[in-house]
C-alpha positions as CSV (number, residue, x, y, z in Angstrom):
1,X,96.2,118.4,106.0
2,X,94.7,114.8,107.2
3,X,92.0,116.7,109.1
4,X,91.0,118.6,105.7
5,X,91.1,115.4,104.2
6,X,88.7,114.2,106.6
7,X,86.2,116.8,106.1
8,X,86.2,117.0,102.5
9,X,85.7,113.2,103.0
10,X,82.7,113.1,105.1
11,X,81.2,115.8,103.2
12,X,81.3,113.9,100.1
13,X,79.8,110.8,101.6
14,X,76.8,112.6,103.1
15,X,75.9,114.5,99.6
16,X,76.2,110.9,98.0
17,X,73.6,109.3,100.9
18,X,71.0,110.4,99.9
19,X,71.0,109.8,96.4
20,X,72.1,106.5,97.0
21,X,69.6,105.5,98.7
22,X,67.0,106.9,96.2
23,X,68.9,105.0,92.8
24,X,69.4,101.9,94.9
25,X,65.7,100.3,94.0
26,X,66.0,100.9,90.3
27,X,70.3,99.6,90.2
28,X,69.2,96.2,91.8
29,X,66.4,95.6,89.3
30,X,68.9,95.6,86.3
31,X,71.3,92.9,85.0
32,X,75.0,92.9,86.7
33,X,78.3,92.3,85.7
34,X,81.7,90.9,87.1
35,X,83.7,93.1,88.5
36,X,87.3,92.1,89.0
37,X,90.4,94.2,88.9
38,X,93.4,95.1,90.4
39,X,94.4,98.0,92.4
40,X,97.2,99.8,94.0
41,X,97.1,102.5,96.3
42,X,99.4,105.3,97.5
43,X,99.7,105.9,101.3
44,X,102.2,107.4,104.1
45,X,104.2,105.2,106.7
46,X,106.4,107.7,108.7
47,X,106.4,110.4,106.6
48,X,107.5,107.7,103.6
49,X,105.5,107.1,100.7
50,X,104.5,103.1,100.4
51,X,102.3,101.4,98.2
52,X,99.5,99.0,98.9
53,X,98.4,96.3,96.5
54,X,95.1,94.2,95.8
55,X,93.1,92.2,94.0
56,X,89.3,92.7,93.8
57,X,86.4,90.4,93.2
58,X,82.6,91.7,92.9
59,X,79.4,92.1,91.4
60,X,78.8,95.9,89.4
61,X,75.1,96.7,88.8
62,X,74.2,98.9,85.5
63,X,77.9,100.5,86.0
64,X,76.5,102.6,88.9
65,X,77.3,100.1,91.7
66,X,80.2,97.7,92.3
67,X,80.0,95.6,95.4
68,X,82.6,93.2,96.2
69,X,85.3,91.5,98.5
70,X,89.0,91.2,97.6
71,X,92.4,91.1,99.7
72,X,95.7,93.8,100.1
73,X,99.0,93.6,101.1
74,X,102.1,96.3,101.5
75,X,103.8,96.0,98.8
76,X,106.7,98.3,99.4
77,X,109.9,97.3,102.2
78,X,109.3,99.2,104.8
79,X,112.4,99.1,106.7
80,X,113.2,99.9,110.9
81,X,116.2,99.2,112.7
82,X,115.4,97.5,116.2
83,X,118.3,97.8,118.9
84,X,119.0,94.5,120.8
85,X,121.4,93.2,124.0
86,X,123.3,90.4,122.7
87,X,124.9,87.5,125.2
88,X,127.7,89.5,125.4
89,X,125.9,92.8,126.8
90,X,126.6,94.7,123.5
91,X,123.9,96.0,121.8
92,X,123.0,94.6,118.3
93,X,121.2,96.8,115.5
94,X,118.6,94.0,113.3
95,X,117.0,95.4,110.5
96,X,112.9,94.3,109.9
97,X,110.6,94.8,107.6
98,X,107.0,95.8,108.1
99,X,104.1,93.7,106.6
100,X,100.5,94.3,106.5
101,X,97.9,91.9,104.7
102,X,93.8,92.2,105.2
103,X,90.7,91.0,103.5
104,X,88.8,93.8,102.3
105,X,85.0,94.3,101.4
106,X,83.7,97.2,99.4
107,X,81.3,99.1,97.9
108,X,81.7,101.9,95.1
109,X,78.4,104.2,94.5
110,X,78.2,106.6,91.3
111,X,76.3,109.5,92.2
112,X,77.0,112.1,89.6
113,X,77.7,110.7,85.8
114,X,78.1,112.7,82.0
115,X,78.9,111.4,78.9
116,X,82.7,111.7,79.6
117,X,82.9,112.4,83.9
118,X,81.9,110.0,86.5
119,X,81.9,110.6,90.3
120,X,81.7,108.1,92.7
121,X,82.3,106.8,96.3
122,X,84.2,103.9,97.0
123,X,84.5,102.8,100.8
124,X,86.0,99.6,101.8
125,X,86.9,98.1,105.3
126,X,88.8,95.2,106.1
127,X,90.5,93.2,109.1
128,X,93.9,91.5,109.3
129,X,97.2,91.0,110.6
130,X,100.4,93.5,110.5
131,X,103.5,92.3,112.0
132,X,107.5,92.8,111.4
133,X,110.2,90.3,109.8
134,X,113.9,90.2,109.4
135,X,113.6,89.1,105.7
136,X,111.4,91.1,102.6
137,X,109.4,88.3,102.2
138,X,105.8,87.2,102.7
139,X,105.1,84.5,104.9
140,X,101.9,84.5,107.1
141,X,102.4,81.1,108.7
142,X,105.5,81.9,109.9
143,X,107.0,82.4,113.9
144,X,106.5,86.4,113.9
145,X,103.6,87.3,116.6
146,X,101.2,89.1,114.4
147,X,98.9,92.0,115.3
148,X,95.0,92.4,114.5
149,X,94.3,95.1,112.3
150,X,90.9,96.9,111.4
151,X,90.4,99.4,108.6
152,X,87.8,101.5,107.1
153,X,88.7,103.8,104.0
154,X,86.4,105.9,102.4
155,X,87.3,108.3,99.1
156,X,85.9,110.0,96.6
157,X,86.9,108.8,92.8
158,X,87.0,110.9,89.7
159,X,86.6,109.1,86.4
160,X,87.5,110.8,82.4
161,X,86.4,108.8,79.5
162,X,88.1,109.7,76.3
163,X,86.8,106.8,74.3
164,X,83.7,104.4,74.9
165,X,86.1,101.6,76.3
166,X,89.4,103.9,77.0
167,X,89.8,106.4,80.4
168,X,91.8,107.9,82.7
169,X,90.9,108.1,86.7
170,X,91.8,109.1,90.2
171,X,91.0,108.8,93.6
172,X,91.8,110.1,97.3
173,X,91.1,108.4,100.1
174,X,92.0,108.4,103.9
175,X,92.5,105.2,106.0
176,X,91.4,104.7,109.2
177,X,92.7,102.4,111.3
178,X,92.8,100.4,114.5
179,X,95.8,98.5,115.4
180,X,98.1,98.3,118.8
181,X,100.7,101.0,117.4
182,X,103.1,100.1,120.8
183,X,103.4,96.8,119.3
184,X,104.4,97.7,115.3
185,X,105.4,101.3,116.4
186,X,103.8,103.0,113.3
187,X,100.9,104.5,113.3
188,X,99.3,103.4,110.1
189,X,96.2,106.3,109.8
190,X,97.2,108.2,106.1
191,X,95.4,109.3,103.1
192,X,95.6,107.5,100.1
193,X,95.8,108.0,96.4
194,X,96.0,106.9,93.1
195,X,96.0,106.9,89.8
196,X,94.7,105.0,87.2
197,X,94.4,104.0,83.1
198,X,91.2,102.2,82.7
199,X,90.2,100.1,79.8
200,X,86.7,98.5,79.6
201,X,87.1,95.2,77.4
202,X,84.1,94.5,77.0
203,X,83.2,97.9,75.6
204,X,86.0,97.2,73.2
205,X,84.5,94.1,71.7
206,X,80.9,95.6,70.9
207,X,83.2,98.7,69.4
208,X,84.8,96.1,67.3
209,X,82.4,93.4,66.6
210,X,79.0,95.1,66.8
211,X,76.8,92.4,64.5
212,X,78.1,89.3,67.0
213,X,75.9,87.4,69.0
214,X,76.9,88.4,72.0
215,X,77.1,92.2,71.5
216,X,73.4,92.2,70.4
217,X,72.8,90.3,74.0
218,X,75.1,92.5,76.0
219,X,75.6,95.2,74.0
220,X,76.2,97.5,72.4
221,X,79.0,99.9,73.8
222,X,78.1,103.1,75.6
223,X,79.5,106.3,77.7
């Protein structure tokens, strides 16, 4: 399964290359946008199904490119049982919690677009720490020896608009990544996936007030 995932991947990112390399001239010649969201992706820990949360902070050009920088953390307990000697030669069973946080950049290409379907390619990468605690919380400064993580993610995203600022989405994705498993004992390499409801506000306000000021600057609301 994760080696089809892979292919189907790969192929997907070399179709787009091309293309993207060929719009790129004409995207960076028009006016850009903010692009800030949040985001939550679906992975695999052991055969467990965990979630990954983010923020995201970037620049999208003429709704065809979104470049940006943003930063993720496990959101989901992750729980393993680590087996101890105690003083007394018995051995003690402590419960830890994996954590995982990482600044991530990325870059999202559309390279097939209708009035209602929209195709892209996000890919992001990242670095940043993974490590284990005895509590659920998150706290970076504290004693835990801490790992380096690297990460490199590309996907493929499908996009359905049923109204101007109103749509529904997925995406798949596989992480890559490169970590000392012997020291967190999990080997971290899954796809990913999610699924989305997208609502475009400013879409929403040239739908609603289409004589304003700043609709006739911005504006007005498209596919």
């Amino acid at each position: 399964m994760k080696k089809i995932c892979f292919i189907f991947l790969f192929f997907c990112c070399a179709i787009s290359h091309a293309q993207f390399l060929d719009s790129l001239h004409d995207i960076f010649n028009n006016k850009s946008s903010i692009d800030a969201r949040l985001e939550s992706r679906n992975s695999f820990i052991d055969n467990q199904i965990i979630s990954v949360t983010g923020v995201r902070l970037g620049v999208a050009f003429q709704r065809k490119l979104r470049v940006g920088g943003g930063v993720s953390w496990l959101k989901s307990d992750f729980k393993k049982d680590f087996y101890l000697e105690n003083e007394l030669g018995k051995t003690d069973t402590i419960p830890r919690f994996l954590k995982m946080g990482y600044i991530a950049y990325y870059i999202d290409f559309v390279f097939y677009k209708t009035k209602r379907w929209q195709l892209s390619v996000p890919i992001q990468a990242g670095t940043g720490f993974t490590w284990w605690k005895n509590d659920k919380n998150y706290f970076v400064r504290e004693k835990e020896k801490k790992y380096f993580l690297m990460l490199y993610e590309p996907g493929i995203t499908v996009q359905f608009k049923a109204l101007k600022w109103f749509g529904l989405g997925a995406d798949v994705a596989y992480r890559f990544t490169l970590v000392n498993s012997k020291k967190i004992g999990e080997k971290l390499n899954s796809p990913t996936y999610s699924f989305k409801i997208l609502f475009w506000f400013d879409q929403l306000y040239y739908e609603l007030f289409p004589n304003s000021k700043f609709t006739k600057k911005k504006g007005p609301a498209v596919w």
